[in-house]
Structure formats: structure tokens, C-alpha cells
N, C-alpha and C positions, 0 to 999 in steps of 0.2 A: 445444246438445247434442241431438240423436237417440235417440229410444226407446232404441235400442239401443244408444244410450252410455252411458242411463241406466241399461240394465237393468246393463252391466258395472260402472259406479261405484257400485250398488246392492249387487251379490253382492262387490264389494273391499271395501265399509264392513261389511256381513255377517262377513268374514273378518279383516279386524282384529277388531272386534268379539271374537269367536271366540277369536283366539289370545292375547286381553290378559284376558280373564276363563275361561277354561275350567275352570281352576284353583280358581276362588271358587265357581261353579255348583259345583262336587265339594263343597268344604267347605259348602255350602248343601243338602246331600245329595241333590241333581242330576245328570243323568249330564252326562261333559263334552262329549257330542257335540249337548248340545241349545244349546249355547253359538253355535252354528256357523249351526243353520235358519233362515234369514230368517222375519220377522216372528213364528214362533212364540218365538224367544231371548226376542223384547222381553217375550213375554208369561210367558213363566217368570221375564224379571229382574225382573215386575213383583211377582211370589206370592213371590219371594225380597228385594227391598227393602219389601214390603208395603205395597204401593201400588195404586193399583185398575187392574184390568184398563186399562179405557178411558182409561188414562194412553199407552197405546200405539198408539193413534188422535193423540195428539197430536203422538206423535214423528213421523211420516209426513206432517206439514201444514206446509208453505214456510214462513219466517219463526217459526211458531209452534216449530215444532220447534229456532230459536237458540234457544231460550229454555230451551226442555223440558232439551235435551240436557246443560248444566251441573248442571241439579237433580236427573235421571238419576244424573251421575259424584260427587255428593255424596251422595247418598242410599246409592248402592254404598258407597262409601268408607266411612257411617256404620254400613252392616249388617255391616260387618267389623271393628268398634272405634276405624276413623280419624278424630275427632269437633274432633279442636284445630283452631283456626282455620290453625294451616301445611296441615294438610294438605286441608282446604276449597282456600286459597289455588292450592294443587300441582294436585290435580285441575282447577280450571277454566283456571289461564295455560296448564297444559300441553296442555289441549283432552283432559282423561280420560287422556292417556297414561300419567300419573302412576298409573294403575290398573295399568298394563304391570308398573310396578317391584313396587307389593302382593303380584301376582298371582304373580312370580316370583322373589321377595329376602325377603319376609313371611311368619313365619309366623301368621297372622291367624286369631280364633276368629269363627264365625258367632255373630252376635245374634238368635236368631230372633225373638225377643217387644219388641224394643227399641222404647225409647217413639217414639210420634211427633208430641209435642210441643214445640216450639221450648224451647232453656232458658234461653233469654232475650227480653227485651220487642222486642228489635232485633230476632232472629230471626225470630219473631212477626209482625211491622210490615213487613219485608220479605218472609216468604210471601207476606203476604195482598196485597199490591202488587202481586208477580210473576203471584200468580191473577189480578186482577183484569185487570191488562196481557194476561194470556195470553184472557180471555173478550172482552176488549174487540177484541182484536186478531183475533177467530174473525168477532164480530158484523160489525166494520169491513170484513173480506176476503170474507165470503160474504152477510154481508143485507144491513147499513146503511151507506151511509156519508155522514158529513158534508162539506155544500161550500156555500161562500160564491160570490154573485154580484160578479165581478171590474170588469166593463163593463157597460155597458149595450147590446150588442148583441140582446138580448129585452127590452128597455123597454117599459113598461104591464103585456106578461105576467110576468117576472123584474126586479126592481129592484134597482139597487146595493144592497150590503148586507143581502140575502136571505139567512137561512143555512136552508140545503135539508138536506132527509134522501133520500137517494139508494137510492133500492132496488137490490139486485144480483139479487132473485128474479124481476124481468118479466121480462127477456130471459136471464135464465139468468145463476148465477152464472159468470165467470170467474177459474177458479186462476189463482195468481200465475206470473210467468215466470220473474219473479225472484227467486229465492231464499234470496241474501243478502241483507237491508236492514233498517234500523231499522223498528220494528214502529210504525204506524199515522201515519207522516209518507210526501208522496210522495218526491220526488227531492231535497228538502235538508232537512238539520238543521238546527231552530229556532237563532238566534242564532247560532252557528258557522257559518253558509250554507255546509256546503260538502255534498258529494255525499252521498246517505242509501243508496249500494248499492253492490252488487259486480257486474258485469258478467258476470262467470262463476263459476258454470255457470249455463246458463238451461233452463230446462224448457218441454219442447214447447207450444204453445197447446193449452187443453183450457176446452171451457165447459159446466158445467150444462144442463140445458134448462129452456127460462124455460115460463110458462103463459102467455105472448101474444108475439106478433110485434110486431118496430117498421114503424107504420103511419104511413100520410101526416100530417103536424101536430103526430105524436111529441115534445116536447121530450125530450130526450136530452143523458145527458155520456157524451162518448168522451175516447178520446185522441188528440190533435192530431196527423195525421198524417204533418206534414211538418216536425215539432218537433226539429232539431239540433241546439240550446243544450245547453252544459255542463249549467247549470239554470234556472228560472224565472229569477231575479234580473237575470243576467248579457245584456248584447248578444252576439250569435253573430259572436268573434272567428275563428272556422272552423266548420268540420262534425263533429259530434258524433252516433258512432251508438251513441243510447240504448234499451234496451229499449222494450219496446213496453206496458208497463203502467208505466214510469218517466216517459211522453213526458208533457206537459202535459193535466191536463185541462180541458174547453171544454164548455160548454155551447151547443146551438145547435138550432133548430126541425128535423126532417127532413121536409125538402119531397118526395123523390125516393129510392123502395125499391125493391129492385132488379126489375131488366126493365121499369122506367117509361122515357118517352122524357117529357125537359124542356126547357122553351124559356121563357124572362123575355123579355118585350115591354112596353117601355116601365118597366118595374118589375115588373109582374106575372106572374106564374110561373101557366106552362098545364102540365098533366100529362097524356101521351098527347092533347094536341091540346086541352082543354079547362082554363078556369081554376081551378085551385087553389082554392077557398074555406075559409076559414079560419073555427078556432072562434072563438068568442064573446070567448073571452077574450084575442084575441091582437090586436092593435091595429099592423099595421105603418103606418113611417114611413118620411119622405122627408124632402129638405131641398128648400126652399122656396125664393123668389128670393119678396120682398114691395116693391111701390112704396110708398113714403108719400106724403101731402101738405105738404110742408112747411110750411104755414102751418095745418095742424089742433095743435090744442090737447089732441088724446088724450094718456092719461099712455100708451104704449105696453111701456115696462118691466111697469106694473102689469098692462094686459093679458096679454102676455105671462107674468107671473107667476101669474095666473088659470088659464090653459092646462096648467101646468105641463108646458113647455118645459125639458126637466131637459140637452139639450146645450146650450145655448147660443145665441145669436144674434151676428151680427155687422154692424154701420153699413158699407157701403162705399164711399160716399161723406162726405165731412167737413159737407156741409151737411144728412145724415141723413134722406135722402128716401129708399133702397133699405136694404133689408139682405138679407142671408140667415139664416134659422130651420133649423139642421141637422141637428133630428129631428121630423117635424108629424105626426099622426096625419090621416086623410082627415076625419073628425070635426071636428076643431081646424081645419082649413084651411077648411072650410063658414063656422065661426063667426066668424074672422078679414075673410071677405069682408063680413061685414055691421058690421063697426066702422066709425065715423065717421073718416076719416081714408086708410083704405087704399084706394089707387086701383087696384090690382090684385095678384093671385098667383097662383103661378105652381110649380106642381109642375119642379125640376130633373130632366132625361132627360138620360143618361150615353149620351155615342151615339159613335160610330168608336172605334178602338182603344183600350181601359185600362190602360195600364203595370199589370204583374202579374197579369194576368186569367190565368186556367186555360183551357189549357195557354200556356205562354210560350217564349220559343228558350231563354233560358239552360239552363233544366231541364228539358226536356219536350222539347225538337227542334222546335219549331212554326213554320210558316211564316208571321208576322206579319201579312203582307200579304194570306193569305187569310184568316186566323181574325181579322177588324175586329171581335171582339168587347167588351161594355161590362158593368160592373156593371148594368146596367140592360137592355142589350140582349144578348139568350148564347142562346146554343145553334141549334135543336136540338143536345141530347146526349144520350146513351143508358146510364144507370145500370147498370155489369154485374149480372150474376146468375150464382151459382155454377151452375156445369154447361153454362151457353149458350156459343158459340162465334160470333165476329165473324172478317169478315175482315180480314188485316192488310196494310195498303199505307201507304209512305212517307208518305200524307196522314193516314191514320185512328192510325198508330203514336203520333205527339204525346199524344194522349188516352188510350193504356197501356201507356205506356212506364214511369211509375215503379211499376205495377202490377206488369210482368211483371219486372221487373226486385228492384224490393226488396221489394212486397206479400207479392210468392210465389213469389221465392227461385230468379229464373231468370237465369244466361248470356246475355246479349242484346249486340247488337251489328251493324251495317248497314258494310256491303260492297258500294260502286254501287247499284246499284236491290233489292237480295237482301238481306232480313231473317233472320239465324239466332238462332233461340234453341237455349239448348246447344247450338252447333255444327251444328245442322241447319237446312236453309233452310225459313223457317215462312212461311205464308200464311195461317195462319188460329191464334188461340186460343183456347183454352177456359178459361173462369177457374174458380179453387177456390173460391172463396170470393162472400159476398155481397157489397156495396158501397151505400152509402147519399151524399145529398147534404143536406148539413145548411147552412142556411141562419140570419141573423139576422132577426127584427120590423125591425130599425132597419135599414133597409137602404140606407143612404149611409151607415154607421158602422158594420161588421159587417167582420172577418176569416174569411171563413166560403169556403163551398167555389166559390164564383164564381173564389177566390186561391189555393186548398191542392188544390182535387179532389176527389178522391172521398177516402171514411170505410170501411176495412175492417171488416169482420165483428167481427175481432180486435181492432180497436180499441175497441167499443163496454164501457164501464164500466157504466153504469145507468137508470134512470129517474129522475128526480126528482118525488116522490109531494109532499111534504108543507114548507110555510114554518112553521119553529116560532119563529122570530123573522126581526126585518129592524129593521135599523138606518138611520137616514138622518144620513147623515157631515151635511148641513148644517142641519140644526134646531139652536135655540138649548137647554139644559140637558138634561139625562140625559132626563129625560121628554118632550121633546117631538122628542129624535132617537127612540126607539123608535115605528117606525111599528106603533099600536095595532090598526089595521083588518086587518092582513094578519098577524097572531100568529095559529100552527094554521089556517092556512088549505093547502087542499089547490092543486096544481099545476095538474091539470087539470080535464074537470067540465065539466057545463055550466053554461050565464050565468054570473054576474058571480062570484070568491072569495066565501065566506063565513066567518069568524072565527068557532073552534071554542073560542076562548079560555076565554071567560066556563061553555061546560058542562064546561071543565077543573076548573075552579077551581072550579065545585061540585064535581064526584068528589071531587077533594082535599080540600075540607072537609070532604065526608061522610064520607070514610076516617078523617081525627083525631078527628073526633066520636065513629066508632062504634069507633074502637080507646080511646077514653078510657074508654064505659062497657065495655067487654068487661075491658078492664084492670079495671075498679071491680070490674063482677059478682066476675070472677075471683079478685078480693082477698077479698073476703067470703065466697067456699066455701074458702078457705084456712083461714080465724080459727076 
């Protein structure tokens, strides 16, 4: 939907509104024409069910306001004497319209002073749930949110079973688009796997402003740009166009912000013509092709296991003289040359054409045989930047075509050698928006934008600041899967993580300490 769809399905809900309570605001000794003014109504219905002002702030916020708006048409219902559990019931299956009949078949006394206390333990048990879902649900959408590491595509820096806290305040929060959806799951519900939203209405893109830009080395979770699945779970038995804050989220390094020019040689990623160097903490990988000696006696598994080699390796031959190692850090591959046994290694280079590489003919128009590009070998390419203008020809179109097309919502279409968007023959575009290229550390095992392209503006969810835990699926007993060194360690930062753990765990003790004797003093000026 369009502002200006918004603003009419805004002033239509205003006016239901309006003509299902007028009536009540009068008995509330309210005049009935305040029933009608957007956003002031809400704040009158708030001083007449006596509720606090900034209950009306809630109504107004995606998602939050499913929530609001049923405790809204019951709390009405209760300041008017309608307290039995049918008419609770009435009010919310009817979605409040059940207020339409009060309003005009009732005749109903105002409660001005009516308690607002639950009169029951249930009642009670379930406010304070609905509170806590509605602050949890504010924290999740605007500052924090939780995500788990799915792959290991940031391996060394991100590890399987990292569970991260996601800031949405660095680059600026982004409101939700989607407006109907279960509150604080993405696109499926736990255990019922099926869809967690409603497609429409969707509300325009709108983001906060963050207090910093995303910069070269950024690790970053966006949304997967080129994400058609029904949902996570499922293979993509067709094409599914899901919102854009519904689509997958992915975590991935951004090598490339907008108006840089990038080019990977050999594996390594240059930026505007010079190489990339990377923090401290970030350790990429390759896979390896290693000779053995067959007739050496190293234990090589245990090697191997020393390294912590966490994809895997593979013998390819049966008498076990070569394998491949398919995630190595530069580090690891130095220390492997000087084992007793290995007669040589050998960095893998991805060279002539990659089935799936960015841009490809299926999706993108590309002409194969000039773009011989590789995971390893790509580009020059040129990261947009909102406001700049490239020119457009048969050859350069492959590289923004799903841009102009679905990023930013243009008519496009080629007629012999003439390119029109909306219907005019276009030679040149200007893009809206920023674009970013997010890349993995593990880079022979990374779905990342060398296969998908480029990462909109709009797509961008958060930072990831903070490891408050991290789990490792293959350690033996509950204690020894908990990876201890990396609990409250921060994202980024220079040199190596440090575990914030241990000055947790004093705070904590010193708070039950000093609430034990505060509690004591306390008791003793009492007696």
C-alpha cells in the first residue's frame, strides 16, 4: 500500500471507529463529535476506560497494536457494565464490532470509577503475559533482537550455535512492513510450521536513523534478498513473493558499500583497486587440495583435529595419499606444511565460469560466455549508491536488472536493442536507494552475494553487537557443549574476543548480596 492508501484506510478506521462508539463517549459525558478525530478519539477513549494516556502510542505501532486493540474493545465493553465472560467473548471474535450493537440496542450506564483490578487469578496471569508479550514485542521490533548462527559461513568470526543479540539502533531501527503477523517469530509458527503473517496491507519502507553507517568489514543480518520460499523449512516448489522484512534472515561480512568498485582475485577481495584487509578477528578460509605420503605414519585425523577443521575433510583417493580440507584458515595451512607426512598444499582457485555466479541468464539476462566469472575470480563490479546514475546497455542491464525491476518497483522490459522502463526508452538509471555486498569468512562455503547480488538498503535488519551464549552441537555432556570462552563476548572490537562472563557473575552476586542485607536493615526499622 501507498502513503496515500494509508492515509484513506487510516481516516475509514477513524470513522468506523466514530459511528460504533459516539454514543458511549456521550454517556461518558464526552461530546459525540470527539469520537470521530483521529488520534485525539484514542486519547479521550483512553481518560474514559482510564487507562493511561501513552496506551495510545501503542495503538499506532505494527503488530503491537493486534494485541492492544482486543484489550481496547474489552476494557470499552467493561466501562460500560459488560464484564461476563460472553461478552469479553463477543467483543474480540467480532473484531470490537460487538461494541456497534452496545452502542446502538443498549442501554448501558457509564462506570466512571470502576476498579481495575482483574477478579480473578486467570485474569491477573493473563494481563501480565499480554504486558510482558506487548514490551518484549516493542524491545524485539525497535532495539534488540535475538539470532542464532545457522552455518558456518563466518567461521572463526561467528560459530555454529552462537546465539547473538542484534541491535536495530546502529543503522537505524526499521518499522515493520508487515503488519499483520504473530508477534516476535519471523515467517513461521513454532511447531505448526506454517506461515506467521498476512500479506496485506503492507506499509511503506520507513527506517529510524542509526548513529553509524555500515562500513567496510561490517558484520551484518539483513534480509536475503533473493528469498522466494513459502518459508525457511520448505524447498521452493515455485516463487513466492514474500514481504521484505518476512524474507530470511542471513548473516554475512559487508565487503562492498555503496559507490565502491570490487573485484576478488584469486579469493581475495580488492576495493577500489586495493586489497581489502580484514580485522583481527576475522579469519577467512579456503578449501585446500593436501598431498599425503602414504607410507608416513602421522595420525592425520588427530592433526586435523588440532586445527579445528569444523567442515570437514575428504580422502580422494582409496589408498589415501590426497584429500581435500574444505574450510583452512591461511594460518592453518602454514602449520600443515611443516607436518611430517604432507608433501604438499595447495590453496583451491575457482577459475572460468561458476554455475550460479551473479548475474546468471536464468534470472538476470546475462551473457555467459562474456561474464566467465568464479567464486574466486569476479568482477570488476560496481556497488550502487542511491542518487548516482550508470549507464544502461544490453551488456551492463544483467547487473540491474532485478534492481530496477523488483528492488524499486519499475516496469522494465527490452524491445531489439531499446531498453524501457515504464514505457520510456531509458539509457541511463539512477538508483533510490543504497546497496551493499555481503560476503562469507568461509569462502568456498558461503551463499553470499558472489550467487544473490546485491543487499538493499531495505533489507538491512541489524548489527550483531554481543555472543551471550554459543552452543557446540558436537561436544560430549551439557557442559562441555557450552562453549565457555565465547559466553558475553562482544562481535567486534579489536584483537582476539574476550569473555565478559566471569565480571557478570560478580554483578549478579553482588546484587543478591546487597538486596539480602537492604532486605535485613529494612526489616529492623520496621520492628
Amino acid at each position: 500500500m501507498t502513503a496515500y492508501q494509508w492515509f484513506v484506510f487510516f481516516l475509514i478506521v477513524q470513522l468506523i471507529h466514530g459511528l460504533g462508539t459516539w454514543k458511549l463517549y456521550e454517556k461518558a459525558g464526552r461530546k459525540s463529535w470527539e469520537a470521530f478525530i483521529p488520534v485525539y478519539n484514542s486519547i479521550v477513549l483512553m481518560k474514559i476506560i482510564n487507562r493511561p494516556t501513552w496506551w495510545t502510542f501503542l495503538l499506532f505501532i505494527p503488530v503491537i497494536n493486534l494485541m492492544m486493540f482486543p484489550i481496547v474493545w474489552v476494557e470499552t465493553l467493561r466501562s460500560f457494565g459488560k464484564n461476563s465472560s460472553t461478552d469479553t467473548f463477543l467483543g474480540v471474535i467480532t473484531c470490537g464490532f460487538y461494541i456497534y450493537y452496545i452502542n446502538y440496542t443498549q442501554n448501558v450506564e457509564y462506570i466512571k470509577d470502576r476498579s481495575l483490578t482483574p477478579a480473578t487469578k486467570t485474569g491477573d496471569t493473563i494481563g501480565s503475559l499480554l504486558f510482558a508479550i506487548i514490551v518484549a514485542t516493542f524491545v524485539h521490533t525497535y532495539f534488540i533482537q535475538p539470532f542464532v548462527i545457522p552455518s558456518s559461513s563466518l567461521e572463526k568470526s561467528l560459530l555454529i550455535g552462537d546465539f547473538l543479540f542484534v541491535s536495530k539502533q546502529n543503522y537505524g531501527a526499521r518499522t515493520p512492513m508487515t503488519t499483520i503477523a504473530a508477534p516476535m517469530v519471523h515467517d513461521t509458527l513454532p511447531f505448526i510450521k506454517t506461515k506467521s503473517y498476512s500479506t496485506f496491507p503492507q506499509l511503506p519502507y520507513f527506517r529510524f536513523p542509526g548513529f553509524e553507517k555500515i562500513k567496510n568489514n561490517d558484520i551484518v543480518v539483513f534480509n536475503w534478498p533473493r528469498d522466494t520460499l513459502f518459508h525457511m523449512y520448505l524447498p521452493a516448489d515455485k516463487r513466492y513473493d514474500k514481504p521484505i522484512d518476512k524474507k530470511t534472515n542471513y548473516v554475512k561480512r559487508c565487503v562492498g558499500i555503496p559507490g565502491d568498485s570490487l573485484q576478488i582475485k584469486d579469493g581475495i577481495v580488492f576495493i577500489n583497486g586495493k586489497e581489502l584487509i580484514l580485522p583481527d578477528r576475522a579469519k577467512p578460509q579456503y578449501s585446500y587440495k593436501v598431498t599425503l605420503d602414504p607410507k608416513s605414519t602421522t595420525d592425520f585425523d588427530a592433526v586435523f583435529k588440532d586445527l579445528n577443521i569444523t567442515d570437514g575433510y575428504g580422502f580422494e583417493t582409496a589408498d589415501r595419499d590426497s584429500l581435500t580440507i574444505r574450510a583452512l584458515t591461511f594460518e592453518n595451512a602454514e602449520k600443515l606444511k611443516t607436518i611430517s607426512g604432507i608433501t604438499s598444499i595447495k590453496r583451491n582457485i575457482r577459475k572460468g565460469r561458476e554455475n550460479g555466479i551473479f548475474p546468471c541468464k536464468h534470472h538476470d539476462g546475462a551473457d555467459e560466455n562474456k561474464i566467465a566469472w568464479s567464486g574466486d575470480n569476479y568482477g570488476p563490479i560496481y556497488i550502487p549508491q542511491a542518487g548516482k546514475t550508470v549507464a544502461l546497455t544490453l551488456e551492463s542491464l544483467p547487473f540491474y536488472k532485478i534492481i530496477i525491476k523488483e528492488y524499486e518497483g519499475n516496469k522494465l522490459k527490452v524491445v531489439g536493442n531499446d531498453i524501457y522502463i515504464n514505457d520510456k526508452i531509458a539509457t541511463t538509471y539512477t538508483f533510490k536507494q543504497n546497496y551493499y555486498w555481503m560476503m562469507g569468512d568461509n569462502r568456498h562455503n558461503s551463499l553470499d552475494a558472489r550467487y544473490f547480488g546485491y543487499t538493499p538498503e531495505d533489507h538491512i535488519v541489524g548489527k550483531p553487537i554481543f555472543i551471550w551464549m554459543s552452543w557446540d552441537s558436537n561436544g560430549k555432556g551439557i557442559m562441555n557443549k557450552i562453549r565457555w570462552e565465547r559466553l558475553f563476548t562482544t562481535v567486534s572490537g579489536e584483537g582476539q574476543p574476550q569473555s565478559y562472563f566471569k565480571y557478570f557473575l560478580f554483578l549478579l552476586a553482588a546484587y543478591f548480596v546487597g538486596e539480602y542485607f537492604w532486605t535485613k536493615r529494612k526489616a529492623k526499622k520496621t520492628e
